[in-house]
LUMLUM-843966 format. One line per field, with one value per residue (C-alpha): x, y, z; residue in one letter; residue number from 1. Coordinates in pm, 1 decimal, decimal comma. Each point is the difference from the previous one (the first is absolute). Layout:
N
u (X | ...)
v (Y | ...)
w (Z | ...)
type (A | ...)
seq (NUM | ...)
! end
This chain:
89
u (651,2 | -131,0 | -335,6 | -256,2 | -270,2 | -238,9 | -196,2 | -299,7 | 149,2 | -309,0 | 99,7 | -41,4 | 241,8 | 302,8 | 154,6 | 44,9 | 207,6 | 298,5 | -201,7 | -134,7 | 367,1 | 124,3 | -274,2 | 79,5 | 346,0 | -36,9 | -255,1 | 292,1 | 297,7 | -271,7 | 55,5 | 326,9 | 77,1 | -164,4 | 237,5 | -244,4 | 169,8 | -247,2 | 68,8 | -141,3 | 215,6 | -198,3 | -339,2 | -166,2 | -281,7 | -214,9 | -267,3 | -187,3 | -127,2 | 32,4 | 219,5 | 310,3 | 203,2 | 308,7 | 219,1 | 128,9 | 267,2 | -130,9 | 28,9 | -402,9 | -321,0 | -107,1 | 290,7 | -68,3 | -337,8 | 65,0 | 265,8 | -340,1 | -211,2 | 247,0 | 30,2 | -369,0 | -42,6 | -186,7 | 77,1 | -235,2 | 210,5 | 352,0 | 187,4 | 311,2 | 191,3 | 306,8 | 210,4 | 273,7 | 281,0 | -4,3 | 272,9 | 256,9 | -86,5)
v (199,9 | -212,3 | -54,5 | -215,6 | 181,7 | -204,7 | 61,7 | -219,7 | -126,1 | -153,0 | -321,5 | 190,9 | 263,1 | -222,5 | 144,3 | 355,8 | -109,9 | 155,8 | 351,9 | -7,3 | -50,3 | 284,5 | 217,3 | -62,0 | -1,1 | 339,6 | 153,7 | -100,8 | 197,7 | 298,7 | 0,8 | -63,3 | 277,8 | 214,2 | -133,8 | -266,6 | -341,2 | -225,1 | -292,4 | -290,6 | -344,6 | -222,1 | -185,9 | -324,5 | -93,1 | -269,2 | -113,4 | -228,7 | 264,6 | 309,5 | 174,2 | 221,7 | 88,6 | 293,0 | -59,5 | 376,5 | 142,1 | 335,4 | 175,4 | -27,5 | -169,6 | 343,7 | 49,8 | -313,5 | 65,7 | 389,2 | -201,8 | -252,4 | 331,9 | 157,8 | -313,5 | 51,2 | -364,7 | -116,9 | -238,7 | -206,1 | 25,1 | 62,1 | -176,5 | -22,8 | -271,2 | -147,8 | -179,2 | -308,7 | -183,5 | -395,6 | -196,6 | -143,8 | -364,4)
w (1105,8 | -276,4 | -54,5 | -271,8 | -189,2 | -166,5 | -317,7 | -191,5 | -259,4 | -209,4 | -228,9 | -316,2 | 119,1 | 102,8 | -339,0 | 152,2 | 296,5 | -144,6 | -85,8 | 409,0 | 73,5 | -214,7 | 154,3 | 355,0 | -33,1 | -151,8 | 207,9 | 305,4 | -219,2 | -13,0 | 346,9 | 69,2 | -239,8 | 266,2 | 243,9 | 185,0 | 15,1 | -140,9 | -250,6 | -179,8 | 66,6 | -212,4 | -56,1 | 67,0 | -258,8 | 198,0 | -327,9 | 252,3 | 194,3 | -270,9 | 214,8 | -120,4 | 329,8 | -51,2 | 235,7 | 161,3 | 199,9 | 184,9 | 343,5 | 23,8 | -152,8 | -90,8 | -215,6 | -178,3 | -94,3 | -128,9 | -241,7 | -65,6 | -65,2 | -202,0 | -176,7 | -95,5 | 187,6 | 269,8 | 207,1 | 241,4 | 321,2 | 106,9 | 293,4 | 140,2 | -79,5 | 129,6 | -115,4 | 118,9 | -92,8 | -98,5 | 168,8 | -247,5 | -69,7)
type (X | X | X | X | X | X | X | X | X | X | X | X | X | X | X | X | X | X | X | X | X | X | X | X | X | X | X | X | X | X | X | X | X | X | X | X | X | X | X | X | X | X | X | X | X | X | X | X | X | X | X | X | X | X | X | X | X | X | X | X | X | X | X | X | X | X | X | X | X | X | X | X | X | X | X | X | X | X | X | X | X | X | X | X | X | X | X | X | X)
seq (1 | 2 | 3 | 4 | 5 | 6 | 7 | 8 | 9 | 10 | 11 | 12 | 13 | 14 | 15 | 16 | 17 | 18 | 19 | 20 | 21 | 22 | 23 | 24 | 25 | 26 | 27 | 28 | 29 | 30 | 31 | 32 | 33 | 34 | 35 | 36 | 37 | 38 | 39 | 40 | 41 | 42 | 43 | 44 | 45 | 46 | 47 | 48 | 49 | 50 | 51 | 52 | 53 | 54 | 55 | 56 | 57 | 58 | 59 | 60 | 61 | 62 | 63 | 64 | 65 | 66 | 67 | 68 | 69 | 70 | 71 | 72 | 73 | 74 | 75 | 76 | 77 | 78 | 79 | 80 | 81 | 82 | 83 | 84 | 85 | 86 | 87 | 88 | 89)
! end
């Protein structure tokens, strides 16, 4: 399943994007070292609304905000998200 986690991302901080992406994408190998299939895909930095979403791939929402925790993150919500395919053209 994939799911979006999103983070505050104050103005002043839009320089650590790549250090929150390093962090999450490590706190998901922590546990996929353990054996629990959890990863981070990418990120979306939206500056108009401060927002930093990771973009995960996990079996559950719980699994994706351990990785956040371990991360030593927090994110404002987690959702489901699902997505589709653009016709050619």
């Amino acid at each position: 399943m994939r799911f979006i986690a999103e983070l505050y991302l104050p103005a002043g901080r839009r320089d650590s994007v790549d250090e929150l992406d390093r962090r999450a994408a490590a706190g998901a190998r922590e546990l996929l070292a353990q054996g629990v299939r959890v990863s981070l895909t990418g990120s979306t930095l939206v500056p108009e609304d401060e927002m930093l979403l990771l973009h995960y791939e996990a079996e559950a929402r719980e699994l994706v905000l351990e990785a956040i925790r371990r991360a030593g993150l927090t994110s404002e919500r987690v959702v489901e998200a699902i997505e589709t395919a653009r016709p050619a053209g």
